[in-house]
N, C-alpha and C positions, 0 to 999 in steps of 0.2 A: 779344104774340108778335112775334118780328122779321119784319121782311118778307125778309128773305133767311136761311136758313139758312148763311153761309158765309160767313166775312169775305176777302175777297180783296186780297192786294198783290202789286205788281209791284216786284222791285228784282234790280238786275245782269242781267237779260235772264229770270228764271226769274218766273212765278208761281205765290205761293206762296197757297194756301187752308187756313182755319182753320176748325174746327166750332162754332158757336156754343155748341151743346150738349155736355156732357159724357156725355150717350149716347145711342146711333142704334139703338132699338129698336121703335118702332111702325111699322106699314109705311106711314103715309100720312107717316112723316116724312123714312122710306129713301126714300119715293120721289119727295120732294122735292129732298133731297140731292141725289139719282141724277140729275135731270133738273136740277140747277143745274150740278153738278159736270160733266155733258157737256156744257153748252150752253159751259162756260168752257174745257174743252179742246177745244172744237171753234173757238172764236170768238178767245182769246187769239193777238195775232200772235207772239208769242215761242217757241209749239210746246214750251218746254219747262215742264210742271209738279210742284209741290211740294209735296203732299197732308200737312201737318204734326198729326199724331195728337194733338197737346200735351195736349191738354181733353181728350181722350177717353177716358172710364174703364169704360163699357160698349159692347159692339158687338153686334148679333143676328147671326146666320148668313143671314139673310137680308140683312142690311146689308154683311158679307162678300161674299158674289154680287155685290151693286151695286159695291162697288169692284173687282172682277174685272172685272166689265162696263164698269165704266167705262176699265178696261184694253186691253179690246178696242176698245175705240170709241176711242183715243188713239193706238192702231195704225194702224186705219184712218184718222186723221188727222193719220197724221203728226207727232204730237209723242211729246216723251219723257215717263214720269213719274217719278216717286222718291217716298217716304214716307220721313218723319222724325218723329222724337220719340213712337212709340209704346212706350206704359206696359207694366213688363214681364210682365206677367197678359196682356196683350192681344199681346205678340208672341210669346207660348208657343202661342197658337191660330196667329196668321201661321206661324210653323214645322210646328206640328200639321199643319195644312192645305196645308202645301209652297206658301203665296204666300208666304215669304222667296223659292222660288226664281224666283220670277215678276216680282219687283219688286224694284228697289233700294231697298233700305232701309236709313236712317242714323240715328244717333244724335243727329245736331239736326241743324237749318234750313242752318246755314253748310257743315257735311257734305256735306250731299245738294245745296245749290246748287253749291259746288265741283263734285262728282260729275257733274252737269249740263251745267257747262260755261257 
């Protein structure tokens, strides 16, 4: 088992986080995620992050919640986010669910860092 759920890079000002796993469905995993993925948008000094789908080919609904919440909590701290490179079975639920209209969401990594700034 990795010791971090998350692989994380810094390049051009943005960081970007990748899921080790290609899916986020038991809840002692969402909410490890959940509690990596806020500690990095809370603690990264760049404010802007890059949530990149790529690997990920299942989500739960309840894993959906956590990156909503983790939406919230990057408000409250003042950074921006963006999603990239989500598989298209899984950005049929983003739109189902109207988080397309919540979060910028791009077609890959270069996209959404442009978008970023």
């Amino acid at each position: 088992m990795p010791e971090t759920s998350l692989l994380v890079e810094v390049l051009g000002g943005v960081t970007t986080v990748r899921f080790r796993d290609n899916s986020i469905l038991d809840a002692l995993a969402i909410q490890r995620v959940g509690r990596e993925l806020g500690d990095i948008i809370e603690t990264q000094p760049t404010r802007k992050v890059l949530i990149d789908f790529r690997d990920v080919r299942f989500l739960s609904s309840e894993a959906l919640r956590m990156v909503l919440g983790r939406r919230s909590r990057a408000d409250r701290a003042g950074a921006s986010v963006a999603l990239c490179s989500i598989w298209a079975e899984l950005l049929k639920i983003f739109k189902l669910t109207n988080l397309d209209q919540l979060f910028s969401i791009h077609e890959n990594a270069e996209a959404a860092r442009a978008a970023l700034g």
